[in-house]
C-alpha positions in Angstrom: -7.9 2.0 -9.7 -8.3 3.5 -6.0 -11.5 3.0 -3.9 -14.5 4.3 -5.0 -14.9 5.5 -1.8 -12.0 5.7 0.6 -13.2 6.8 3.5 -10.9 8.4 6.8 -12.2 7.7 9.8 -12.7 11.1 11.5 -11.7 9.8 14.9 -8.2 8.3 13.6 -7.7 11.6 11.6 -8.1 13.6 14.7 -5.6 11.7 16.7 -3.3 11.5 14.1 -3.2 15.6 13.8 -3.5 15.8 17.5 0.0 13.8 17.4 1.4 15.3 14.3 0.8 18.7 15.4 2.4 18.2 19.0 5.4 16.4 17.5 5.9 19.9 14.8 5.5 22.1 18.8 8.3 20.1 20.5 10.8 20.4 16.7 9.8 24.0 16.5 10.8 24.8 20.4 13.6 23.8 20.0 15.1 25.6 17.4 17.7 28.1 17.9 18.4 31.3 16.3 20.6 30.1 13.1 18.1 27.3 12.5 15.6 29.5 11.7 17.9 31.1 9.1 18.7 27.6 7.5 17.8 27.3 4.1 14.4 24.9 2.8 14.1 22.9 -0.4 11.4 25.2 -0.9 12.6 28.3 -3.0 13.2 30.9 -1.1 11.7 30.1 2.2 13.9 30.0 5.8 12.8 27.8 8.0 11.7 30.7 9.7 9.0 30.6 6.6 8.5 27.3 6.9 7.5 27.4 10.6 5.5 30.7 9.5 3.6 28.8 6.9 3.1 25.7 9.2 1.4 27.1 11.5 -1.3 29.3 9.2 -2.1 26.3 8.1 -2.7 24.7 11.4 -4.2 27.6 12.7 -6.4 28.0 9.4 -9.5 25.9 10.2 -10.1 26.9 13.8 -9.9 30.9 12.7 -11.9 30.2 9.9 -14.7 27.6 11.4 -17.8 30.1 11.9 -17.0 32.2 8.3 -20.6 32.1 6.7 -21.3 30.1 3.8 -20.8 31.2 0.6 -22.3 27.9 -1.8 -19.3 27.4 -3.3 -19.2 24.4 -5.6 -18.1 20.8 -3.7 -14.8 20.2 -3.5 -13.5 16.2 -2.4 -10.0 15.2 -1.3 -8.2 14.5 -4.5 -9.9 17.1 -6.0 -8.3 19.3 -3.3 -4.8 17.6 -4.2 -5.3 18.4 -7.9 -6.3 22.5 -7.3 -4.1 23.3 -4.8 -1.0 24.0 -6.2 -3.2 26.8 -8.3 -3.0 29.2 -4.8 0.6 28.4 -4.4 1.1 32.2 -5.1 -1.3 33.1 -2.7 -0.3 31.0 0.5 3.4 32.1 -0.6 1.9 35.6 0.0 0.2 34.6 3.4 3.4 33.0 4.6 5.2 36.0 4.1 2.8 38.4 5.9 2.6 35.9 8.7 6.4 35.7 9.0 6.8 39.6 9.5 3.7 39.8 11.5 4.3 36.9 13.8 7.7 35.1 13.5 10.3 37.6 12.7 12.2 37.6 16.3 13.7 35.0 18.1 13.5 31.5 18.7 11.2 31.7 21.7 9.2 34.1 20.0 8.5 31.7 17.2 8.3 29.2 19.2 5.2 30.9 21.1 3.4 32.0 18.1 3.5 28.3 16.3 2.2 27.4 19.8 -0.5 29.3 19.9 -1.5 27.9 16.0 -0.7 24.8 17.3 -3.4 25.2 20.8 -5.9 26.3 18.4 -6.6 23.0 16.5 -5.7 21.3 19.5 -8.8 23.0 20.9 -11.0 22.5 17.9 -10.3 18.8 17.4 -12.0 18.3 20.9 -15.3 20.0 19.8 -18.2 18.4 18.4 -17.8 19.8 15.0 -14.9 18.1 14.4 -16.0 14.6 14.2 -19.6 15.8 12.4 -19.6 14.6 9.2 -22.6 17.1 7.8 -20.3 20.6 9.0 -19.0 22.2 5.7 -15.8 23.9 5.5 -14.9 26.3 2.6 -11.7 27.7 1.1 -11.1 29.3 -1.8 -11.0 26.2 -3.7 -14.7 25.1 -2.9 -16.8 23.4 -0.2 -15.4 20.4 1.6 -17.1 18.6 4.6 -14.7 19.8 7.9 -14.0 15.9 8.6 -12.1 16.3 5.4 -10.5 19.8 5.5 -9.1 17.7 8.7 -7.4 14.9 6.6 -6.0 18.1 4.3 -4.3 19.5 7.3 -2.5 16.2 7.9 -1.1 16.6 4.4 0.4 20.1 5.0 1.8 19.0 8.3 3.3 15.7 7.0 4.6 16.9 3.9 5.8 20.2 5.5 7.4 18.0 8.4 9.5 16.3 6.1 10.7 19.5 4.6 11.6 21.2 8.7 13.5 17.9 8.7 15.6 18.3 5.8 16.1 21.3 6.2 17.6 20.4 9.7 19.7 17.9 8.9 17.2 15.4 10.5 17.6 11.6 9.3 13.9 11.8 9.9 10.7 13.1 11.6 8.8 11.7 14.0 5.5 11.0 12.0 2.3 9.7 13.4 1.8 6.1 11.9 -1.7 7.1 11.2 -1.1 10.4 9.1 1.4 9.2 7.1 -0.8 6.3 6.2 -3.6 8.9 5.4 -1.5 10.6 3.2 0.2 8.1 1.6 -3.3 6.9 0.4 -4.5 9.9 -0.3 -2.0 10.6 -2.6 -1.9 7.4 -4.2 -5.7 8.0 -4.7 -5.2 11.6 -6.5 -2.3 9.6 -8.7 -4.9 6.8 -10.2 -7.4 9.5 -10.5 -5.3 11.7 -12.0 -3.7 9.4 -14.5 -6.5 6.1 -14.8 -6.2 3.3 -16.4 -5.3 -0.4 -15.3 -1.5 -1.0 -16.7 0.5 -0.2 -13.6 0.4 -1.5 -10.3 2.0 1.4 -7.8 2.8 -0.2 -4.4 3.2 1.8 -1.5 3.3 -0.6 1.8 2.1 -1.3 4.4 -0.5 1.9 2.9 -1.2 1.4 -0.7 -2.1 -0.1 -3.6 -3.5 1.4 -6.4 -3.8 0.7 -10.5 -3.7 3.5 -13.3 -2.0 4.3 -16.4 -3.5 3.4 -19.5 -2.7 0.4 -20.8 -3.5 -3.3 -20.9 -5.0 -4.5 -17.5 -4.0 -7.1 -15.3 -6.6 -9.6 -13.6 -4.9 -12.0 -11.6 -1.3 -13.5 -10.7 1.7 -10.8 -10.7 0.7 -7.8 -13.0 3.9 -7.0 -15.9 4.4 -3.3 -14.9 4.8 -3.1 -11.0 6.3 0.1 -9.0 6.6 -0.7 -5.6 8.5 2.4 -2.5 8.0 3.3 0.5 6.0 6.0 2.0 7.9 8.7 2.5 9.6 8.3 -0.9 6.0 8.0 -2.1 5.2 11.5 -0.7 8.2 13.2 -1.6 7.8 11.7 -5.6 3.7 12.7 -5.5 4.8 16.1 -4.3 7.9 17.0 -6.2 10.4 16.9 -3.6 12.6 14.0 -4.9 12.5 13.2 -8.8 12.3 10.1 -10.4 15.7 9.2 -11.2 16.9 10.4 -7.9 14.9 7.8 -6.3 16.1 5.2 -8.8 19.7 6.0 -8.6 19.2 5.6 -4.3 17.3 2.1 -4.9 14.4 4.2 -3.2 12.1 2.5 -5.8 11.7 -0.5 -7.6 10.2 -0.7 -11.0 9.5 -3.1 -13.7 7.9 -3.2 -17.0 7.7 -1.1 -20.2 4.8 1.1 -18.7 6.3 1.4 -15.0 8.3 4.7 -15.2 6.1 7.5 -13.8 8.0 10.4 -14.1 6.2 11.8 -16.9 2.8 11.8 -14.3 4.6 13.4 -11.5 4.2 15.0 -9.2 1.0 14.8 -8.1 0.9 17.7 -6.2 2.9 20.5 -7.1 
């Protein structure tokens, strides 16, 4: 089972999407012309979508910070990871606008408007608010203390990240240690919460552990069903970018015991 509790330490989240964010400015200002024109492993998004939709959601929480409350019902971190694929319509919708409002020229252009997303939450992880765990931040999905809206927004730039670097040709991005550790958790969390139980023992290191999967439950010594990756394998499995015998086939994984293959539970989110 995850923590209780797990708990991201609001100054660690802000560096973290400080870093993450300026590593995504220095990719995206670099890109030329035909990158942007490069398919994604995402449909039918460019990569000019892809920076399009990266940087709404960058730019989300500092445009939307002083909106009024409107009482919607709490909303918590895997709770976010189990609802938002339900508005994947809608933010296909927004990147699309965004792309033929703001990114539908040239390289430098596109390069100027994700920097401009990108000096927004810069700005707003220096404020106060940012690191006060009583602001309230809400979306469509419900209410959610800002200090974790923050840790959200390291999801969509990690996982997002990864996709810009496939879609490159990149062996890999540059991630911040600390937001792919914050993700990797999370996303282990929404996994045992999603699917609970004690048979199966997912391994994620240096990041993770976590139990779920009904089933008998393991106390002590080496449990029988064990499945043990890496992060980024992790992230791409939880969110649908890589299936489950994919990552078998490249020895990406290791898994043993009757209960350990996860495929039917995946992904986590869609």
């Amino acid at each position: 089972m995850p923590p209780k509790s797990r708990t991201y330490q609001p100054q660690k989240v802000r560096a973290a999407l400080a870093a993450q964010t300026e590593a995504l400015r220095a990719l995206v200002a670099g890109l030329g012309d035909e990158q942007l024109e490069l398919p994604t492993r995402l449909g039918q998004w460019r990569v000019r979508e892809l920076v399009a939709h990266l940087a709404v959601q960058v730019a989300w929480v500092p445009e939307h910070l002083d909106d009024p409350l409107e009482g919607r019902a709490p909303l918590d971190l895997t709770g976010w990871v189990a609802a938002v694929g339900g508005v994947a319509p809608l933010l296909d919708e927004q990147t699309r606008a965004e792309t033929a409002r703001g990114f539908a020229g040239g390289a430098a252009s596109v390069a100027e408007a994700f920097g401009r997303a990108a000096d927004a939450l810069t700005a707003l992880l220096e404020r106060p608010e940012a690191a006060d765990p009583e602001r309230r931040f809400e979306i469509r999905l419900g209410s959610m203390a800002l200090t974790d809206m923050l840790v959200t927004r390291l999801v969509e730039t990690v996982v997002h990240a990864d996709d810009l670097a496939d879609a490159l040709g990149l062996d890999a991005f540059p991630h911040d240690r600390q937001a792919l550790a914050a993700v990797t958790r999370l996303l282990a969390d929404a996994f045992a919460e999603r699917t609970p139980g004690g048979a199966v023992e997912l391994r994620v290191p240096p990041y993770a552990v976590v139990q779920a999967v009904e089933g008998p439950r393991h106390t002590r010594g080496t449990p029988p069903n064990v499945v043990e990756t890496d992060p980024l394998t992790w992230i791409r499995l939880a969110t649908g970018r890589l299936g489950w015998a994919e990552a078998e086939e490249g020895a990406a994984l290791s898994a043993s015991g009757e209960r350990s293959d996860l495929r039917a539970y995946l992904p986590v989110l869609a």
